[in-house]
N, C-alpha and C positions, 0 to 999 in steps of 0.2 A: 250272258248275265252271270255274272257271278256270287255266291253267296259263302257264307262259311258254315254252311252244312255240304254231306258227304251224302251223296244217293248209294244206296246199296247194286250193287252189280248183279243183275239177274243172270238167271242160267241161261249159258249161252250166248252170252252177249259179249261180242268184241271187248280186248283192254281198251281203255281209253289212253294216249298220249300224254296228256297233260290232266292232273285232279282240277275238278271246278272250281276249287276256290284256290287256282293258284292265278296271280297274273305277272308280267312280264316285263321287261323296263319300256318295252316297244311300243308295250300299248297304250290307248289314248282313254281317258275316263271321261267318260259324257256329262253326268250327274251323277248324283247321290252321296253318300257320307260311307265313308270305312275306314277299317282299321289294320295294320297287315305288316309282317316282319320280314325282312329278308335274311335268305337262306342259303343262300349262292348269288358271288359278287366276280366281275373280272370275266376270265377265261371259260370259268363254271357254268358261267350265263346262257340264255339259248342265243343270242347274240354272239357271246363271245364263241359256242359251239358252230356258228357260221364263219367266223371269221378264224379258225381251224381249219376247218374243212376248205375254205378259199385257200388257206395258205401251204394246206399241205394234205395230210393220209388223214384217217379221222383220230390220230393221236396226237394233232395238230404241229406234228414236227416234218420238217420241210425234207423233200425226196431230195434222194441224193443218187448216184450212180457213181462206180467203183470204188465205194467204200467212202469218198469224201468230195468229190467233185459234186457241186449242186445240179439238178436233175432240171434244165430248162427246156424242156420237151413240148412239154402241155402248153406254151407260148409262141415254140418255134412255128415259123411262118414255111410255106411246102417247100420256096425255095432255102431255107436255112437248114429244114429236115435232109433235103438230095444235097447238100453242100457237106452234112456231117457225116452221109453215107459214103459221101464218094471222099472224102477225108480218111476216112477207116479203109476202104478199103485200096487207095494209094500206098495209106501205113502198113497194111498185111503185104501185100505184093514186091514193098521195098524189101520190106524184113528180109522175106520169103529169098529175094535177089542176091539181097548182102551176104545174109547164109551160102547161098549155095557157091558165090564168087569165094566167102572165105574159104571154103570145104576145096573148092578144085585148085585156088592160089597154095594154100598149106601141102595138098596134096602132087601138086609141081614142084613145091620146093622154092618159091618166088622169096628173092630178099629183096632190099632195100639195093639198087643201085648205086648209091650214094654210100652205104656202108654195110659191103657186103659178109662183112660177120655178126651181123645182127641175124636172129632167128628169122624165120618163117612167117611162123604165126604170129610174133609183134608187127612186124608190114602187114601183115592180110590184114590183122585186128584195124590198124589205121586206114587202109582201103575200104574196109566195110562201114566203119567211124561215117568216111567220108561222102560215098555213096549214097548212104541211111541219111545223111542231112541235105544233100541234093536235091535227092525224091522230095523236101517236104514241098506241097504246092504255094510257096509263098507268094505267088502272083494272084491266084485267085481271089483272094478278098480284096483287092487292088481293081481286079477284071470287073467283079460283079458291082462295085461301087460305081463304078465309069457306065458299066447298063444301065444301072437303076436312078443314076442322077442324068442319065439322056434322057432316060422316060419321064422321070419328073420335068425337064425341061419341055419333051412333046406333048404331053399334060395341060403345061402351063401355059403353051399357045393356044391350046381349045381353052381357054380359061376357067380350067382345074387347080384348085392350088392342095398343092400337096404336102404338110406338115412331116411327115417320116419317112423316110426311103423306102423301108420294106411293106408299105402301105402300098406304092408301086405294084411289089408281087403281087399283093393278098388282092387286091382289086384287080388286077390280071385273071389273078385265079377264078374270081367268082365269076359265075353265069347266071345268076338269078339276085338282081338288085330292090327289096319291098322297100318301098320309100313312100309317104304320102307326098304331094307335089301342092304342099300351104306357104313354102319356104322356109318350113324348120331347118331343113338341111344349108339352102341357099344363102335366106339371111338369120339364120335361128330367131323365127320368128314364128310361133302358132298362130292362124290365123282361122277365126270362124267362118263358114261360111253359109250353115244352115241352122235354123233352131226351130224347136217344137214344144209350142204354148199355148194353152188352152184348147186342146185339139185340133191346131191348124199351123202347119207347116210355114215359115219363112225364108224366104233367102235374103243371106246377108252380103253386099256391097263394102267394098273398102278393100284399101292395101296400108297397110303397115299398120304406125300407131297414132296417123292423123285424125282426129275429131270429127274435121271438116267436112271428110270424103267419106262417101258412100251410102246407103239408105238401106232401109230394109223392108221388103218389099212382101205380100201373100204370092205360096207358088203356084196356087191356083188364078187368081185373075193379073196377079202381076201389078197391083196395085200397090203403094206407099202407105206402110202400117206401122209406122213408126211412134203412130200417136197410138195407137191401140192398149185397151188396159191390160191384156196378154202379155204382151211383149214389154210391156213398163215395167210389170211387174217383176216378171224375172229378170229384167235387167237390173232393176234394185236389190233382188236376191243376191244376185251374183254380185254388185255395187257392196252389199253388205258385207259378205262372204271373203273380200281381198281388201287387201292391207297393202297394193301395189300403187303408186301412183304416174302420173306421167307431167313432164315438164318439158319444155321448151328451151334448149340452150338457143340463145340469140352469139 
């Protein structure tokens, strides 16, 4: 309830978050009459303070990693996370190789076969050039595409259908699936099956959005309560309460 008077803060009493007579673009007004200005519009918002904090630190600018690359961490999938780890550390191990090839080429004295008054260390600098771009593993995201579209294919004969590839991992990954079994997931469809009106329990009958099918029954004797003024009544509630309707394409 909101008013535009201000309670005084007794001692010892928590800050409050929000003053009482503020309210917020979120919220819904039931009744009554007021009057009220706005003070913070956009980004200032408590709204627009959520969709900061979605998009980034709470100074709502987007992470970033080495100074300018963007920071896609907090999305990557476990196999995308071990694909960047072992990416880095390919690239440390190459470095690490190239160096030390050029340190003991220079220090041999290796030229260029092809033209041998050219220095030392221009050949090694090109040997190592060379080496450094070998290591990089450009087959791998080649490799792990060919995995993860077999497994969408193994999927798709248990008839799984699978919209993104790295949805493969992430459902590999998991071990614990909460899912209700009404067909939200199956055919996204909610589907009731129990209600409780007038102090007496019902079960509901029916699959999908046919009219036709199903009944609703007491779940104690098991009886057909469909005429009941319990259950009419909240079903007119609820008839009131939605703006949805249903049609028959022939």
């Amino acid at each position: 309830h909101k008013t535009a008077k201000l309670k005084q803060k007794k001692p010892g009493e928590p800050e409050k978050l929000t003053p009482e007579n503020m309210v917020f673009s979120g919220c819904s007004v039931t009744n009554g009459k007021g009057r009220g200005f706005v003070c913070q519009t956009g980004m200032h918002t408590r709204i627009g303070r959520i969709a900061q904090l979605i998009a980034g630190d709470e100074g709502g600018k987007p992470k970033t990693k080495c100074g300018c690359l963007p920071d896609t961490s907090a999305n990557a999938t476990p196999l995308q996370q071990n694909l960047e780890k072992l990416g880095g550390r390919i690239g440390i191990i190459a470095i690490v190789v190239c160096v030390v090839i050029f340190i003991i080429g220079v220090a041999m004295d290796r030229t260029d076969p092809a033209n041998p008054g050219s220095p030392a260390w221009l050949y090694m600098i090109l040997i190592s050039v060379t080496l450094a771009v070998a290591a990089i593993p450009e087959g791998i995201p080649l490799c792990v595409t060919i995995s993860l579209s077999i497994g969408c294919s193994d999927m798709v004969r248990k008839n799984v259908l699978v919209r993104k590839l790295a949805a493969v991992e992430t459902l590999g990954s998991a071990s614990v699936i909460c899912s209700d079994k009404t067909g939200t997931l199956t055919e996204g469809k909610m589907t009731m099956v129990n209600m409780y009106a007038g102090g007496v329990g019902y079960d509901v009958e029916g699959k999908g959005f046919d009219p036709t099918v199903g009944k609703i029954k007491r779940e104690s004797s098991g009886k057909e309560a469909g005429n009941d003024i319990c259950v009419r009544s909240s079903l007119l509630s609820a008839v009131l309460c939605c703006n949805t309707t249903i049609s028959k394409v022939k």
